[in-house]
PDB file of N, CA, C and O in Angstrom:
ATOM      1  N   UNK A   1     -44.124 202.203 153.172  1.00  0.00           N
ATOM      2  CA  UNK A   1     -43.161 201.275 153.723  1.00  0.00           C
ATOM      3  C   UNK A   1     -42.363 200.583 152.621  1.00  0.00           C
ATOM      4  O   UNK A   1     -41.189 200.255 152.800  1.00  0.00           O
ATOM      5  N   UNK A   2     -42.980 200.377 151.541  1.00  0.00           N
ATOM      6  CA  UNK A   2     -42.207 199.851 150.632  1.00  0.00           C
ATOM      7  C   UNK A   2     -41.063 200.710 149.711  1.00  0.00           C
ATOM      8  O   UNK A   2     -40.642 200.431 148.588  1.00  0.00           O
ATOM      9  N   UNK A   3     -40.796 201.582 150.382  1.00  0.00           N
ATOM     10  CA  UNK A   3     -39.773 202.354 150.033  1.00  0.00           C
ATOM     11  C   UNK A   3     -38.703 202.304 150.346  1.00  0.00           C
ATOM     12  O   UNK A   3     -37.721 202.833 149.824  1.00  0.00           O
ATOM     13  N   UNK A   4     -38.824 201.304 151.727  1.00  0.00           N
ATOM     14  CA  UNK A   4     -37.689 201.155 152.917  1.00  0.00           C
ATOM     15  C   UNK A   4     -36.925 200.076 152.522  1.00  0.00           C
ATOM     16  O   UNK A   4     -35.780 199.914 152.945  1.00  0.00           O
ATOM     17  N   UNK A   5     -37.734 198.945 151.356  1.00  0.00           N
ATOM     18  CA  UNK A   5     -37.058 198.073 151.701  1.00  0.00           C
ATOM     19  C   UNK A   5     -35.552 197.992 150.732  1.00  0.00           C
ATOM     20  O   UNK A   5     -35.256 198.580 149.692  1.00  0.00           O
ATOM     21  N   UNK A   6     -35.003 197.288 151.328  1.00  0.00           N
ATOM     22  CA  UNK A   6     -33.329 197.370 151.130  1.00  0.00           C
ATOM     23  C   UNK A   6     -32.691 198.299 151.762  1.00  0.00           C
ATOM     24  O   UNK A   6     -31.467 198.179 151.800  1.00  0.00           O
ATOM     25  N   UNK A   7     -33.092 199.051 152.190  1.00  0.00           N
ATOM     26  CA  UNK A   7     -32.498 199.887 152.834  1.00  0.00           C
ATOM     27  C   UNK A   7     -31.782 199.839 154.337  1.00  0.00           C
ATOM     28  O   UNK A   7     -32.121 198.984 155.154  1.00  0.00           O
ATOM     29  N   UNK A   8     -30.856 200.741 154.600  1.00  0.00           N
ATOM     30  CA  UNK A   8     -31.010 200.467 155.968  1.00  0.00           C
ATOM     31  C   UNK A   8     -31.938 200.485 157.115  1.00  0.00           C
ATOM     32  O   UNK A   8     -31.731 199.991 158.223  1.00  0.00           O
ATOM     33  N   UNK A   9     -32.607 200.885 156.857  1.00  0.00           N
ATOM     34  CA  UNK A   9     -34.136 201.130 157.606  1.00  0.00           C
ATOM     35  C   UNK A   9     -35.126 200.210 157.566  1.00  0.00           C
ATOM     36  O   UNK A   9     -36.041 200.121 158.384  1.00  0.00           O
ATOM     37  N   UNK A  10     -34.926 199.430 156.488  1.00  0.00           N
ATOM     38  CA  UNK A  10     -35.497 197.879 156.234  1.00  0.00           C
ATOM     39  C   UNK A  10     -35.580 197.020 158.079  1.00  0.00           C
ATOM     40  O   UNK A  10     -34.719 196.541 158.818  1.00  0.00           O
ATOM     41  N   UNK A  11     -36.396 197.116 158.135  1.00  0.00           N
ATOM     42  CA  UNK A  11     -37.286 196.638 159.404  1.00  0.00           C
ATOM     43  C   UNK A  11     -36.658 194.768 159.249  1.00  0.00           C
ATOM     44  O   UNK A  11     -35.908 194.194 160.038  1.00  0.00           O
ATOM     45  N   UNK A  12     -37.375 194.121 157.794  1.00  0.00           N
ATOM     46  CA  UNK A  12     -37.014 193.354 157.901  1.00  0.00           C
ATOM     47  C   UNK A  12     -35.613 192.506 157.545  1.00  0.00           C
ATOM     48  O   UNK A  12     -35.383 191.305 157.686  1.00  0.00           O
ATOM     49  N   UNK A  13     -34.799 193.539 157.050  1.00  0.00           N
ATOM     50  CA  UNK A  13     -33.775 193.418 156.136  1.00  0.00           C
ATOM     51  C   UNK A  13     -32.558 193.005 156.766  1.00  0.00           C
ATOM     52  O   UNK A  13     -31.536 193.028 156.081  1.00  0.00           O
ATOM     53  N   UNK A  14     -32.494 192.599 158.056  1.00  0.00           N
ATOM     54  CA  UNK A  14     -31.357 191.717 158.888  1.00  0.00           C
ATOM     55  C   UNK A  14     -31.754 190.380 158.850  1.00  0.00           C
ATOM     56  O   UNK A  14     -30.978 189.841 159.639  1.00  0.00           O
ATOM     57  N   UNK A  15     -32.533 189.482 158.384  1.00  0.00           N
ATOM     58  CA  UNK A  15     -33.431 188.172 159.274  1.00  0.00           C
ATOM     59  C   UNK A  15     -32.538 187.674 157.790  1.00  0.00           C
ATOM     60  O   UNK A  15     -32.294 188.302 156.760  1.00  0.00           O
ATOM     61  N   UNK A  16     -32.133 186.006 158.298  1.00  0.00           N
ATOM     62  CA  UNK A  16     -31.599 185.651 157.674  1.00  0.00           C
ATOM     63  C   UNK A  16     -31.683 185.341 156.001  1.00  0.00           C
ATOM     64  O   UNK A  16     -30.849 185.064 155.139  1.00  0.00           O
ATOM     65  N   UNK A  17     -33.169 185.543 156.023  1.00  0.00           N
ATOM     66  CA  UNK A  17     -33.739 185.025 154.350  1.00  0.00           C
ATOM     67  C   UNK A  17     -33.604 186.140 153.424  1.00  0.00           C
ATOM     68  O   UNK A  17     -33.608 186.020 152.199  1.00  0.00           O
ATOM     69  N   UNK A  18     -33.490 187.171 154.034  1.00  0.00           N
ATOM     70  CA  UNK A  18     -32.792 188.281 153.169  1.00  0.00           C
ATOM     71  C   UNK A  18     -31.532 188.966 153.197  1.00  0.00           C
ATOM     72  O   UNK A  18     -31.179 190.015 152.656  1.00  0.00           O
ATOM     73  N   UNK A  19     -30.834 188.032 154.054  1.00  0.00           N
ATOM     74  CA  UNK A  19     -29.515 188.532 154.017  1.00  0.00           C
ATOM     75  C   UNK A  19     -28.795 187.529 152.862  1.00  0.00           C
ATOM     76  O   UNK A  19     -27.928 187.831 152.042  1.00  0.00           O
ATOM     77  N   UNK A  20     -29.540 186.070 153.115  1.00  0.00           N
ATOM     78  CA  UNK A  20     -29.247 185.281 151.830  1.00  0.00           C
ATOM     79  C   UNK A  20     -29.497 185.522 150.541  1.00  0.00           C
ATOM     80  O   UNK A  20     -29.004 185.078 149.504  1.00  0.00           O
ATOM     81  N   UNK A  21     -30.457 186.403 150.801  1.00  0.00           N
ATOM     82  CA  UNK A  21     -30.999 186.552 149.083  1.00  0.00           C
ATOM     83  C   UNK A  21     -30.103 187.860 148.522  1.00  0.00           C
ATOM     84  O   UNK A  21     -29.810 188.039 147.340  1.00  0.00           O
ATOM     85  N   UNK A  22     -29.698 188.826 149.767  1.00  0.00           N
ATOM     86  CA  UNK A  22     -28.466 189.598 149.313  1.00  0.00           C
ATOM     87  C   UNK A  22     -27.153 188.628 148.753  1.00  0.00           C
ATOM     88  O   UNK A  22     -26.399 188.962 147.838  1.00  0.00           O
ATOM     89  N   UNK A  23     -27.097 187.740 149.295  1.00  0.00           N
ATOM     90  CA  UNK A  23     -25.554 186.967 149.103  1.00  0.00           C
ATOM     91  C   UNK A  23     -26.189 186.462 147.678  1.00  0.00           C
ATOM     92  O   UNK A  23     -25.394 186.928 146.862  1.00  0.00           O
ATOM     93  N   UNK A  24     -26.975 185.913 147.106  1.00  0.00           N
ATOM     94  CA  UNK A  24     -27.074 184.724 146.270  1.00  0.00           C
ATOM     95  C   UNK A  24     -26.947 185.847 145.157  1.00  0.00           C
ATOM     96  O   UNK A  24     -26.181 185.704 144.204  1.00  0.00           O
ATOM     97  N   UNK A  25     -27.906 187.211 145.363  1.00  0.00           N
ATOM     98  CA  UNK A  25     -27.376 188.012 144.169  1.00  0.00           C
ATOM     99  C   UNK A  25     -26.149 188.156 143.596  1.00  0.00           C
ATOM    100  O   UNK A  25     -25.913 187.707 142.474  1.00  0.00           O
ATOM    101  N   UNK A  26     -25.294 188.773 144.295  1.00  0.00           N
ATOM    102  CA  UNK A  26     -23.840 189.076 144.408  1.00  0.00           C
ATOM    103  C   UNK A  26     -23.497 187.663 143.564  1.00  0.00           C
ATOM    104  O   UNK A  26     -23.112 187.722 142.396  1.00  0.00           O
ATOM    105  N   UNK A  27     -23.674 186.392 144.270  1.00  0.00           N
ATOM    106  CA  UNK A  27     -22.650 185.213 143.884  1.00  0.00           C
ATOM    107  C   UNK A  27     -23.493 184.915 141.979  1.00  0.00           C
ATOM    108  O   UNK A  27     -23.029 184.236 141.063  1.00  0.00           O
ATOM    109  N   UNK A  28     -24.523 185.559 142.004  1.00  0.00           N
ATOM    110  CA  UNK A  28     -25.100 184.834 140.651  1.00  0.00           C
ATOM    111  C   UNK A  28     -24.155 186.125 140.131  1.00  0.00           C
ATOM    112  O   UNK A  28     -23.556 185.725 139.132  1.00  0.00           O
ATOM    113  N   UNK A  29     -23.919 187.026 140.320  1.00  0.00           N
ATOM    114  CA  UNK A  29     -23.252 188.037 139.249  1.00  0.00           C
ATOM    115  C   UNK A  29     -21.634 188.223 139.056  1.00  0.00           C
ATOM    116  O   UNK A  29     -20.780 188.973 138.583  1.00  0.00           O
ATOM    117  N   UNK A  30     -21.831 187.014 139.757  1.00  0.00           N
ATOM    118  CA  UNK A  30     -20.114 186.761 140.458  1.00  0.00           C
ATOM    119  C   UNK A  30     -19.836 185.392 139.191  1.00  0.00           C
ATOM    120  O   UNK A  30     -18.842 185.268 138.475  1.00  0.00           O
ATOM    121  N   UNK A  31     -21.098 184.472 139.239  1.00  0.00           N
ATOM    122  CA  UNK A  31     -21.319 183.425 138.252  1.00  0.00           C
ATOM    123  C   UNK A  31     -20.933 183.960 136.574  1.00  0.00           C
ATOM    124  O   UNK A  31     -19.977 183.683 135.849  1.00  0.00           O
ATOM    125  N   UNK A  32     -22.332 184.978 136.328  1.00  0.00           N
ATOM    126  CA  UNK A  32     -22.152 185.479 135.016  1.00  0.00           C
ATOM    127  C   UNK A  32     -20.969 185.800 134.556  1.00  0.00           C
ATOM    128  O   UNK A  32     -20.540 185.488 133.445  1.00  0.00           O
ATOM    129  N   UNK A  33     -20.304 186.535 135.523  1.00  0.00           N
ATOM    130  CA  UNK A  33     -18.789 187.339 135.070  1.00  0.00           C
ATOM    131  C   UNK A  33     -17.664 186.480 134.953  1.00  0.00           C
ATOM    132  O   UNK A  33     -16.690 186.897 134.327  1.00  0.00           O
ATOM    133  N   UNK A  34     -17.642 185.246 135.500  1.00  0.00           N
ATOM    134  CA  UNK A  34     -17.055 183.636 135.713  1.00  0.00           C
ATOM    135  C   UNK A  34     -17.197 183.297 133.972  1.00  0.00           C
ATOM    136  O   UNK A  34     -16.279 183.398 133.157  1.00  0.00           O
ATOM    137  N   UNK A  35     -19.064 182.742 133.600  1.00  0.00           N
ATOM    138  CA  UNK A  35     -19.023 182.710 132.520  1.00  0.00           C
ATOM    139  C   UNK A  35     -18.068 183.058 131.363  1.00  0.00           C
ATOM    140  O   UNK A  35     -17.178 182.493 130.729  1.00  0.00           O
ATOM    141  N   UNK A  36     -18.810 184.521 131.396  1.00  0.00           N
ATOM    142  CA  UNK A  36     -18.638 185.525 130.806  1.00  0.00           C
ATOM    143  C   UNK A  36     -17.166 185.560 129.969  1.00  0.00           C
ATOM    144  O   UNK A  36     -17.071 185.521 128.742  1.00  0.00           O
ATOM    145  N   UNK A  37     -15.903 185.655 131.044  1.00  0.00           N
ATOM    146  CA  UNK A  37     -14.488 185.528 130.825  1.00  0.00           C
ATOM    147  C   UNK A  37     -14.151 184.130 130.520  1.00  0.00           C
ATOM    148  O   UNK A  37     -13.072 184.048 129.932  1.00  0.00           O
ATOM    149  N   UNK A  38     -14.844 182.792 130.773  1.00  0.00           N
ATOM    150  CA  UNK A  38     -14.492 181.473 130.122  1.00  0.00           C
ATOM    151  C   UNK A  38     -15.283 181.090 129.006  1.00  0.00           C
ATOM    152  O   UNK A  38     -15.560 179.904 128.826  1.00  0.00           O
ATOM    153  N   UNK A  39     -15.689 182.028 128.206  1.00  0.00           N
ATOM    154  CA  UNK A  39     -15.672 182.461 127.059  1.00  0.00           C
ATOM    155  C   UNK A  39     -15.396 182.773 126.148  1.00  0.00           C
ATOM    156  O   UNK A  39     -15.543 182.201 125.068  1.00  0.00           O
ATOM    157  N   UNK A  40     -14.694 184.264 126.500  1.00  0.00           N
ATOM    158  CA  UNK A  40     -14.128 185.142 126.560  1.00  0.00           C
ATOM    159  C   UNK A  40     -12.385 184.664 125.735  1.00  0.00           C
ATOM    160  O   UNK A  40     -11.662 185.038 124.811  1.00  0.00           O
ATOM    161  N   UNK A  41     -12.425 183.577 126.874  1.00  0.00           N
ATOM    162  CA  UNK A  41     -10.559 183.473 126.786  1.00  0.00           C
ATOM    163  C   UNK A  41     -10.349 181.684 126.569  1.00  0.00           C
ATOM    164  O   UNK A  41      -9.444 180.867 126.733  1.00  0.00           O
ATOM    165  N   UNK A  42     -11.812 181.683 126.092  1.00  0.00           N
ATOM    166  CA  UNK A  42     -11.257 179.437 125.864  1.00  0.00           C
ATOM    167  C   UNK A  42     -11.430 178.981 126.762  1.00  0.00           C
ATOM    168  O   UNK A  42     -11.171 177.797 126.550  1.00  0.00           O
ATOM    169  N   UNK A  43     -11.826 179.128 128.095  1.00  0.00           N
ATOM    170  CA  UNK A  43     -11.708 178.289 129.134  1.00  0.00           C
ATOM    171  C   UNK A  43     -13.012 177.092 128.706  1.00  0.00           C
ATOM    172  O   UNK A  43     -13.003 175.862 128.751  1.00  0.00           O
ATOM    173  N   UNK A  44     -14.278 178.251 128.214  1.00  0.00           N
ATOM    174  CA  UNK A  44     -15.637 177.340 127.743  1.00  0.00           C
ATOM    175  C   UNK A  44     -15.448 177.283 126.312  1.00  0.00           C
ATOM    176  O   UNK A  44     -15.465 178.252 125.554  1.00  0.00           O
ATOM    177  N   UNK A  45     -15.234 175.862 125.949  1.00  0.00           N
ATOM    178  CA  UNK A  45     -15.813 175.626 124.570  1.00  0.00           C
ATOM    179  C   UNK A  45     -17.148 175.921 123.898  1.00  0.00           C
ATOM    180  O   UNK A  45     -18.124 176.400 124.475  1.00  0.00           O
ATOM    181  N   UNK A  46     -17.086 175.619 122.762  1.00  0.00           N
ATOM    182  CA  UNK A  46     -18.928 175.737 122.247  1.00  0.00           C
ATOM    183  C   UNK A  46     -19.587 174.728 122.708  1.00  0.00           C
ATOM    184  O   UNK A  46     -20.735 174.934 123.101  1.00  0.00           O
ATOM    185  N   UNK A  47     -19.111 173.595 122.766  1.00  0.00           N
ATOM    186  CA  UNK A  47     -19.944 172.205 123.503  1.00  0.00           C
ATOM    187  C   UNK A  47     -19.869 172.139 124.415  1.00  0.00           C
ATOM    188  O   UNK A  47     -20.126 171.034 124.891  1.00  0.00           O
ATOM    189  N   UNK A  48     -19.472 173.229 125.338  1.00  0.00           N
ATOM    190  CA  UNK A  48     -19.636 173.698 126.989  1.00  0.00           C
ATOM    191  C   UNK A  48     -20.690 174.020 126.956  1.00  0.00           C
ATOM    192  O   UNK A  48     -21.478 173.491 127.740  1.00  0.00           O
ATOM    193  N   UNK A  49     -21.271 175.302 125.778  1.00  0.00           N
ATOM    194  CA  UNK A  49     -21.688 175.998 126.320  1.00  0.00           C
ATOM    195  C   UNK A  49     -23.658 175.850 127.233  1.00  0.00           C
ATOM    196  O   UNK A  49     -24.350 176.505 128.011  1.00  0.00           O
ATOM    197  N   UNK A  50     -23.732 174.662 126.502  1.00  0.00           N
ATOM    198  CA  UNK A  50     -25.560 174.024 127.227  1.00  0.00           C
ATOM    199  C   UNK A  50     -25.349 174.016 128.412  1.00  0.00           C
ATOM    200  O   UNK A  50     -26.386 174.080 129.072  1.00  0.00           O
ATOM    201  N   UNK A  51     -24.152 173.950 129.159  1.00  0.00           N
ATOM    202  CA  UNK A  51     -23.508 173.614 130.442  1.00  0.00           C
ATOM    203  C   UNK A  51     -23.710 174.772 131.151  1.00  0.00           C
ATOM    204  O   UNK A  51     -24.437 174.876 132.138  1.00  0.00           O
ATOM    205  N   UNK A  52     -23.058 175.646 130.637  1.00  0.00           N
ATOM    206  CA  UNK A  52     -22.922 176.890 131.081  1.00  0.00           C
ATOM    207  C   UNK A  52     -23.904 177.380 130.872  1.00  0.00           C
ATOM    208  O   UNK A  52     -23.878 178.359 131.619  1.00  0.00           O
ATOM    209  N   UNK A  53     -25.109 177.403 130.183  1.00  0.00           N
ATOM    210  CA  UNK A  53     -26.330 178.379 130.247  1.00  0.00           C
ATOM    211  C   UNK A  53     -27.379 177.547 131.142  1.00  0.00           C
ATOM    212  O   UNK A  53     -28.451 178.045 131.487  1.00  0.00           O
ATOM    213  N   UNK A  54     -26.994 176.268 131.483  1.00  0.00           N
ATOM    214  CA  UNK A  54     -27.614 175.414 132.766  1.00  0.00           C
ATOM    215  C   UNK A  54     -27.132 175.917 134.068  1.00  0.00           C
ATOM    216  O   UNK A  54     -27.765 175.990 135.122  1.00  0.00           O
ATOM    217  N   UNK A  55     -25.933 176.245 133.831  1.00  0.00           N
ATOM    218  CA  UNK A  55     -25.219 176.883 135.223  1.00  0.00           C
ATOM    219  C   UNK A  55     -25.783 178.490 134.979  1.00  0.00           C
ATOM    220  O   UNK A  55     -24.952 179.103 135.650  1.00  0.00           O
ATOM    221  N   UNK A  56     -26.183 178.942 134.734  1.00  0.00           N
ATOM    222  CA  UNK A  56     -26.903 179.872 134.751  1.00  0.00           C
ATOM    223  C   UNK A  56     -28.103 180.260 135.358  1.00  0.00           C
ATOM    224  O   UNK A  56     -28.392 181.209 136.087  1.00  0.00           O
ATOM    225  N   UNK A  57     -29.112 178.771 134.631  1.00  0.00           N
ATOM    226  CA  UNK A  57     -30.578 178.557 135.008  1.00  0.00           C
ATOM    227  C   UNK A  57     -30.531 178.559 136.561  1.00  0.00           C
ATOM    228  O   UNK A  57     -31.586 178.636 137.190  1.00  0.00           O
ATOM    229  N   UNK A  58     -29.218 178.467 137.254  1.00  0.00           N
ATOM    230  CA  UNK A  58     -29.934 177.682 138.301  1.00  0.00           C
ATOM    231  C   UNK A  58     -30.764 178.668 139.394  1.00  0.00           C
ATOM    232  O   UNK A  58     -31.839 178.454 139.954  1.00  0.00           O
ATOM    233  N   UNK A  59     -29.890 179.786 139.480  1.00  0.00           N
ATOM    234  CA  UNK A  59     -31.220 180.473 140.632  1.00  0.00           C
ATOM    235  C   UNK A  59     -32.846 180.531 140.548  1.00  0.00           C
ATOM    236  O   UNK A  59     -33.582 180.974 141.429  1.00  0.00           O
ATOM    237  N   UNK A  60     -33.173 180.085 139.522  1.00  0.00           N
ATOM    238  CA  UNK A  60     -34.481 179.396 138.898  1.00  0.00           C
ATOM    239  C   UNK A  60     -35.107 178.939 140.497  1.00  0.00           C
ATOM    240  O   UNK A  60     -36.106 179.245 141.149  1.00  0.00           O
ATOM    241  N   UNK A  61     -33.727 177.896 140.736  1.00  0.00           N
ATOM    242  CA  UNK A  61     -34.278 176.761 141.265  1.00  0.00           C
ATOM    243  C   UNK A  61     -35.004 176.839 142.849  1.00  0.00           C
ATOM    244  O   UNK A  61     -35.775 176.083 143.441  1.00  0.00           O
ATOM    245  N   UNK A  62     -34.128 178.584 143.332  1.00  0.00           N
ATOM    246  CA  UNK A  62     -34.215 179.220 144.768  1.00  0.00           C
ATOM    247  C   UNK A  62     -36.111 179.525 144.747  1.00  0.00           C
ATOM    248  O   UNK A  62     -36.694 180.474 144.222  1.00  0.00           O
ATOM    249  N   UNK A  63     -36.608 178.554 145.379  1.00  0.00           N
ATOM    250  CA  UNK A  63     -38.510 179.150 145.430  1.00  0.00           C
ATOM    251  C   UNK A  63     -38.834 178.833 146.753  1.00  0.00           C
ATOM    252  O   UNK A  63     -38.303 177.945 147.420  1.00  0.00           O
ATOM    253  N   UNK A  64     -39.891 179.730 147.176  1.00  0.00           N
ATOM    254  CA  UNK A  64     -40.529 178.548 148.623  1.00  0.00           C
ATOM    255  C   UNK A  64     -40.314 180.162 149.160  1.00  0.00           C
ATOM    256  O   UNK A  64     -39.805 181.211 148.763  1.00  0.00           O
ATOM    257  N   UNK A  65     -41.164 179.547 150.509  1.00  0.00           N
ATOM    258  CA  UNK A  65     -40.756 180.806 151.681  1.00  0.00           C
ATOM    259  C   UNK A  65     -40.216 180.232 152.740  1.00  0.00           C
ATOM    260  O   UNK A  65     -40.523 179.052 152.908  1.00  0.00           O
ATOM    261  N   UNK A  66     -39.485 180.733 153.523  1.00  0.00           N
ATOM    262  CA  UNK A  66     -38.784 180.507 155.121  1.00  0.00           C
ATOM    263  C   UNK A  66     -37.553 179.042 154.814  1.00  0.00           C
ATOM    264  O   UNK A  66     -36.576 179.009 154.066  1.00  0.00           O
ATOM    265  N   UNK A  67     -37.966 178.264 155.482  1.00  0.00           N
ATOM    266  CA  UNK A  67     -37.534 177.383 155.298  1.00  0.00           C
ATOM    267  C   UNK A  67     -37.409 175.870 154.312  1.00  0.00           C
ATOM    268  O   UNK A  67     -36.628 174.951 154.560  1.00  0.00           O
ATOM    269  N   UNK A  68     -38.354 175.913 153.210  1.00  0.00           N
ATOM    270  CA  UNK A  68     -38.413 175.606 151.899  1.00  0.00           C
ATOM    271  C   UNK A  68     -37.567 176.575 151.041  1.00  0.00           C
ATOM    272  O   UNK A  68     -37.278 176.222 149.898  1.00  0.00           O
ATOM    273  N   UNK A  69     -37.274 177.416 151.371  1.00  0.00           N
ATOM    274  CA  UNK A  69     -36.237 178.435 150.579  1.00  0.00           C
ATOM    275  C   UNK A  69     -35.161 178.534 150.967  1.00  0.00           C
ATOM    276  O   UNK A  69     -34.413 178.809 150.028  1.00  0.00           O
ATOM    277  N   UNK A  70     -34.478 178.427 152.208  1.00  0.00           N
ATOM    278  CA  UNK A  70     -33.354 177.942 152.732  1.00  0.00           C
ATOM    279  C   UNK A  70     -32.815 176.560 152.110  1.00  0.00           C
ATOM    280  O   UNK A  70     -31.696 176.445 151.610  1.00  0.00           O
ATOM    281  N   UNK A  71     -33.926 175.352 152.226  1.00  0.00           N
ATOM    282  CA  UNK A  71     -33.554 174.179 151.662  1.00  0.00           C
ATOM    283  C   UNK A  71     -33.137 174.599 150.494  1.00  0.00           C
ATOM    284  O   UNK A  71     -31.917 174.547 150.341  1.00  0.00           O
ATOM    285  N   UNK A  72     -33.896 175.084 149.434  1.00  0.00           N
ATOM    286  CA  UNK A  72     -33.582 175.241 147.929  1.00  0.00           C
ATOM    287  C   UNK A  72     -32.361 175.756 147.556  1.00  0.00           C
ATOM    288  O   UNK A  72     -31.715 175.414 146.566  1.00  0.00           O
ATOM    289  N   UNK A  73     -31.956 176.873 148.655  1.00  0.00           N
ATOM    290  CA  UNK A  73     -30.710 177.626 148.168  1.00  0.00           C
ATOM    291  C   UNK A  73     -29.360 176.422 148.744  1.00  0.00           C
ATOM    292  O   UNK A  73     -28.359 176.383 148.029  1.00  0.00           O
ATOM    293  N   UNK A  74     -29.394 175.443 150.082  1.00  0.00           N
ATOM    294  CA  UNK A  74     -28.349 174.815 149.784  1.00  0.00           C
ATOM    295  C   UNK A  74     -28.217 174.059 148.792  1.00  0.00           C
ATOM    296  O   UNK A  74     -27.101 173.926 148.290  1.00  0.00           O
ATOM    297  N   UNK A  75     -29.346 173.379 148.273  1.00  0.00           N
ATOM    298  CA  UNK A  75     -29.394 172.348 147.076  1.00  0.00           C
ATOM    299  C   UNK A  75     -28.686 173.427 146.042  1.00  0.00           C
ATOM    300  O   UNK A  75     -27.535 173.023 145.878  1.00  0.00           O
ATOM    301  N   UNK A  76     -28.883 174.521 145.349  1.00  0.00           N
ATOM    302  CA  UNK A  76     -28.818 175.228 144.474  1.00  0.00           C
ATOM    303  C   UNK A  76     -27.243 175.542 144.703  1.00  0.00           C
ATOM    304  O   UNK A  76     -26.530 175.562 143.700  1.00  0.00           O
ATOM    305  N   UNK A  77     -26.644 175.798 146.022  1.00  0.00           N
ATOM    306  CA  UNK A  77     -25.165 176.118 146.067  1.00  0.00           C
ATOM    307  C   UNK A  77     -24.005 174.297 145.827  1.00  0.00           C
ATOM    308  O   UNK A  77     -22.846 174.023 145.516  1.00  0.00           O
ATOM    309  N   UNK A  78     -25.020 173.685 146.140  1.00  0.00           N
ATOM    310  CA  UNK A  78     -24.271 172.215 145.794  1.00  0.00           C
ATOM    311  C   UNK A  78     -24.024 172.402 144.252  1.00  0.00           C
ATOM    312  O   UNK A  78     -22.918 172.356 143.713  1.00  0.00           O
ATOM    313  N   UNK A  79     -25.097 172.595 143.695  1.00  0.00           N
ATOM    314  CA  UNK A  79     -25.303 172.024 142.041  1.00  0.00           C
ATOM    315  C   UNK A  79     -24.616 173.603 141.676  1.00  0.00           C
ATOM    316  O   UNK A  79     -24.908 173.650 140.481  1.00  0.00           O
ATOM    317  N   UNK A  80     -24.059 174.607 141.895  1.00  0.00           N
ATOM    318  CA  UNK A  80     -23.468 175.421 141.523  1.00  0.00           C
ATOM    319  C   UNK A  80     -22.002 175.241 141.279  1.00  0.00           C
ATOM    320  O   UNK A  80     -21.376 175.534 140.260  1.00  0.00           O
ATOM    321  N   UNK A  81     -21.440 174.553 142.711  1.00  0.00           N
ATOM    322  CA  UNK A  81     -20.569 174.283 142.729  1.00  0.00           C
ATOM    323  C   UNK A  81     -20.045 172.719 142.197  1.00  0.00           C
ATOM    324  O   UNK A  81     -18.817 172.700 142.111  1.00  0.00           O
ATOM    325  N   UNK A  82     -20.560 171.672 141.898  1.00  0.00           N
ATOM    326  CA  UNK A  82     -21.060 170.772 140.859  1.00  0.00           C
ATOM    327  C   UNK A  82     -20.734 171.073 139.333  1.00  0.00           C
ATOM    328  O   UNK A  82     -20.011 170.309 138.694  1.00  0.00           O
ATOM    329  N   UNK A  83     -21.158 171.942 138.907  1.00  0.00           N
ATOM    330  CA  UNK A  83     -21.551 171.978 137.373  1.00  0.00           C
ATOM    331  C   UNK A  83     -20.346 173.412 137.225  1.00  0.00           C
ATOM    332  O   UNK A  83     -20.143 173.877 136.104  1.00  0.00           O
ATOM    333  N   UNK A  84     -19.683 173.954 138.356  1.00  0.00           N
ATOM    334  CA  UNK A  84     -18.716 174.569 137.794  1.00  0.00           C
ATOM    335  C   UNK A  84     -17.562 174.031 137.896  1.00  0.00           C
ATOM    336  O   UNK A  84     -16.638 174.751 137.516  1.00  0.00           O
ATOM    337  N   UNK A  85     -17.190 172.638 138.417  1.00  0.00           N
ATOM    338  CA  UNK A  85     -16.379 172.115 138.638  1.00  0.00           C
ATOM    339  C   UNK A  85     -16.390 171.286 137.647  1.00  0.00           C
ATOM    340  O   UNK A  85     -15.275 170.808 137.438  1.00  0.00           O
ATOM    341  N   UNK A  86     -17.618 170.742 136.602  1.00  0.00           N
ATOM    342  CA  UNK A  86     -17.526 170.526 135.219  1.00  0.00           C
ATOM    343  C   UNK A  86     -17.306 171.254 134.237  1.00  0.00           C
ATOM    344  O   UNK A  86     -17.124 170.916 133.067  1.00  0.00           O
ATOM    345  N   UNK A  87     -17.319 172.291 134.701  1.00  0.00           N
ATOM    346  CA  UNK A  87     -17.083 173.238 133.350  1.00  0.00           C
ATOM    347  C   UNK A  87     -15.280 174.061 133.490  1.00  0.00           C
ATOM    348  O   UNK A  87     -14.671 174.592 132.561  1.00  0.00           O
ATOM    349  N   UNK A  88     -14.799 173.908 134.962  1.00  0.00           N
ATOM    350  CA  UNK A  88     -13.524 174.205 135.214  1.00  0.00           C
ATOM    351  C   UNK A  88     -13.403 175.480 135.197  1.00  0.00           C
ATOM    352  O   UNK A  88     -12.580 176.098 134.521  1.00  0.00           O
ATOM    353  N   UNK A  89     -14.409 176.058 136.115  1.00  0.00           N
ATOM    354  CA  UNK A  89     -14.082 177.512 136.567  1.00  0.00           C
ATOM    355  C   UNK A  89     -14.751 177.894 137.482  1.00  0.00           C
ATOM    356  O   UNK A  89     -14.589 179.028 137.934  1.00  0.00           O
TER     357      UNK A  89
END
């Protein structure tokens, strides 16, 4: 069975806690590549950058099961959107 999972055949792979944990991937690699280019092109200074490797840490912060993990991920999309709005990207 553990072959299935992610897949379309994934039994459990519609229920909302893994459709989130599909989204949060995507948006953390959506983050890095954000980084990545305000870097890249000046947007992040060097005395940004503790900022930006904090805005990094944060899917750290996604733990718990069911609904302790739901909580965590809105807290975690606040302070995402928070600390990239300090860093201006």
């Amino acid at each position: 069975m553990k072959r299935l999972r992610g897949t379309k055949l994934d039994p459990f792979g519609r229920n909302e806690i893994r459709r989130t944990e599909r989204e949060l991937i995507v948006e953390y690699r959506e983050i890095v590549e954000l980084i990545l280019a305000g870097l890249a092109n000046g947007r992040i200074r060097v005395e940004q950058l503790p900022a930006a490797i904090a805005l990094a840490d944060l899917p750290d912060m996604v733990r718990g099961y069911e609904s302790i993990k739901m909580a965590n991920v809105t807290r975690y999309r606040e302070e995402v959107a928070r600390q990239r709005a300090a860093l201006g990207i």
